[in-house]
N, C-alpha and C positions, 0 to 999 in steps of 0.2 A: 320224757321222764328224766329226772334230776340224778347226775352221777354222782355216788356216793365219793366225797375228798379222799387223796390218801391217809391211811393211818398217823404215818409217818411221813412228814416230808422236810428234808432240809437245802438249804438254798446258800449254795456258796460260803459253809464255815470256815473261821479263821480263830486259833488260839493262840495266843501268845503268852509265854512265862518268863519273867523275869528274875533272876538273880544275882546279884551286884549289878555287875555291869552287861554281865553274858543275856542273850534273850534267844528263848530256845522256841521254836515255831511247830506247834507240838497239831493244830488244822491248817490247811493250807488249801482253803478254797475247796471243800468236801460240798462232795452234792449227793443226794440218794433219795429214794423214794420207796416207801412199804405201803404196799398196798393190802386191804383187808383179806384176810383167804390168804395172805402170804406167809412166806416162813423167811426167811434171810438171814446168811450168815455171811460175818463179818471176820476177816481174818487177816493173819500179817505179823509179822516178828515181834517180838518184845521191842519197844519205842517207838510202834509205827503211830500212835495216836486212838488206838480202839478203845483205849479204858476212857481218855478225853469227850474221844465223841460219843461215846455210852452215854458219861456224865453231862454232854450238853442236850442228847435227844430225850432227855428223862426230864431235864429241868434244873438238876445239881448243881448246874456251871452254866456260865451266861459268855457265850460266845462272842469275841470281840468283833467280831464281821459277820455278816450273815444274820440268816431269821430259822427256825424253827417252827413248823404247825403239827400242830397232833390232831386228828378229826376234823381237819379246817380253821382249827382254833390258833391263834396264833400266840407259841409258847414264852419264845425270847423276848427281852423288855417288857417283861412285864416283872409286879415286884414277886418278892416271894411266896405272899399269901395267895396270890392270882395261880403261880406254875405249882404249888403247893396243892390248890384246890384239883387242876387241870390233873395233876399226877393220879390224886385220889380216887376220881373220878374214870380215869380212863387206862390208867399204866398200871400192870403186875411189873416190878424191877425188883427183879433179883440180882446181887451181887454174889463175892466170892466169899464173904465173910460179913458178917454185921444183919445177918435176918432175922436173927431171935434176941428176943432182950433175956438174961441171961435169969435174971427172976424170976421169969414164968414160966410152968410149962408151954409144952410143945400144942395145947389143946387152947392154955391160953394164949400163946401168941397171936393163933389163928384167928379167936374170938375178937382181940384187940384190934389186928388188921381189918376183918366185918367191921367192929364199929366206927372206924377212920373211915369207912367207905358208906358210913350210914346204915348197913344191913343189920339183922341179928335173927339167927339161921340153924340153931341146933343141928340139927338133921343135916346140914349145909358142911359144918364143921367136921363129924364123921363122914361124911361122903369122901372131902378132898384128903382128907387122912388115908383113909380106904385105898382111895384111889394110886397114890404116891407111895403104899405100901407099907403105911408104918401107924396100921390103925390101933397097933396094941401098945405104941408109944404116947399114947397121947398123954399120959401124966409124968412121962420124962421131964426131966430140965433140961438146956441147952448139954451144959457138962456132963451129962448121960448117954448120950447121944455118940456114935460111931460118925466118923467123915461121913460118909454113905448118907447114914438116916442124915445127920444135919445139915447135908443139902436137898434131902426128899422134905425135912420140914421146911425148910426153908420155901422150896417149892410151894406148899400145900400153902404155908401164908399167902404167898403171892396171887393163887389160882383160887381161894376163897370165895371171892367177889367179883370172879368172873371177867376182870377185865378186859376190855376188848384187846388191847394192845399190850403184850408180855416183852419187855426187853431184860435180856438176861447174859450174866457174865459167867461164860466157861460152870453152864449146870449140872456138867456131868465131868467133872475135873476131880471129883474124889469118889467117883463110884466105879464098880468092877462092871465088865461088856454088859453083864447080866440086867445090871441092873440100870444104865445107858440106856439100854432096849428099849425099858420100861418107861424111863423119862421121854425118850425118843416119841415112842406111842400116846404117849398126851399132848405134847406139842402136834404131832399129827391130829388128836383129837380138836386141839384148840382150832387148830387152822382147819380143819372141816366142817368146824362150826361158823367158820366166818372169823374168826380172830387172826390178828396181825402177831408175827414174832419176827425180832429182830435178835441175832442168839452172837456175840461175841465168843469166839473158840479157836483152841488148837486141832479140837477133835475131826477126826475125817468121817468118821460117821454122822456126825451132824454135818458137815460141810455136805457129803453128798446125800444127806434127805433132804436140804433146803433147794426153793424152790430156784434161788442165785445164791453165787458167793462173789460178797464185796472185797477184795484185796487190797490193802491199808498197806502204804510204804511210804515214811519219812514225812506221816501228814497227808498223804495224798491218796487218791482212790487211782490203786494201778491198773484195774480193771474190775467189772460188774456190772 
């Protein structure tokens, strides 16, 4: 019987940024592996390289050493429209800011993310609303919206289309315990379904519900 690949797998990264003259070594030989059914967080001080390597396991940034596979698929070097498609396809990536276009509702966002993903799901759309808690918002704008709710929409985009693979930055950074819990318990759900999470955070609540926590320091994996 054929083992299913990891979700997530990356293979000796290396970032390098340059300005003038100075070049700041932001991966430094990063290795990690998420496997389906996994949850994993990723953690480590301001500068240790997690927003980087976010940006490179998603597709964003194209890692100067190293490779990247998502589902076996091999992400890095390829052009845009290829890790573009791969993202569509297989990644919910949520960031800390930038998930809503700011013109449409909170009902349209979600519709728009379905059809990037090919779906179109009525019944789809109120469910992950429902679910994140903010089913009475959906004709909200972005600008309507409390920290709280627009990161539970922001969510709700992302979990639409059901991707297998959710990477996500600090998702619970503007919300009260209560409502942490709550996000908490769908990444539980995701991952009981068989879905992979990769969750970059400060939080200790998601550090100890993940199944490992990766330690990021000066580009380097200190431990996980």
């Amino acid at each position: 019987m054929a083992v299913a690949p990891p979700a997530i797998e990356a293979r000796e990264l290396y970032r390098f940024y340059h300005i003038g003259d100075e070049e700041t070594l932001a991966l430094r030989g990063v290795s990690l592996v998420v496997n389906p059914g996994e949850m994993v967080a990723v953690v480590g001080p301001s500068g240790s390289g997690k927003s980087t390597l976010m940006a490179c396991l998603a597709g964003l940034d194209e890692p100067d050493g190293g490779f990247v596979y998502v589902n076996g698929e091999r992400l890095t070097r390829c052009d845009e429209a290829a890790r573009t498609l791969i993202r569509s396809r297989m990644i919910g990536l949520l960031l800390q800011s930038g998930n809503l276009f700011d013109h449409l509702t909170v009902r349209q966002n979600v519709a728009l993310k379905m059809r990037f993903a090919g779906q179109s799901d009525t019944a789809r759309i109120d469910e992950v609303l429902d679910l994140v808690g903010i089913g009475a918002r959906g004709q909200a704008y972005p600008s309507q919206l409390s920290g709280g709710e627009a990161s539970r929409a922001g969510l709700a985009v992302v979990l639409a289309p059901r991707p297998p693979i959710i990477i996500a930055d600090e998702p619970t950074g503007e919300v009260d315990s209560e409502t942490e819990q709550g996000i908490l318990a769908i990444f539980d759900r995701h991952r009981a379904d068989g879905g992979a999470s990769l969750i970059v955070t400060h939080s200790e609540a998601i550090a100890s519900r993940a199944d490992r926590t990766v330690r990021l320091d000066d580009g380097r994996v200190a431990d996980g």
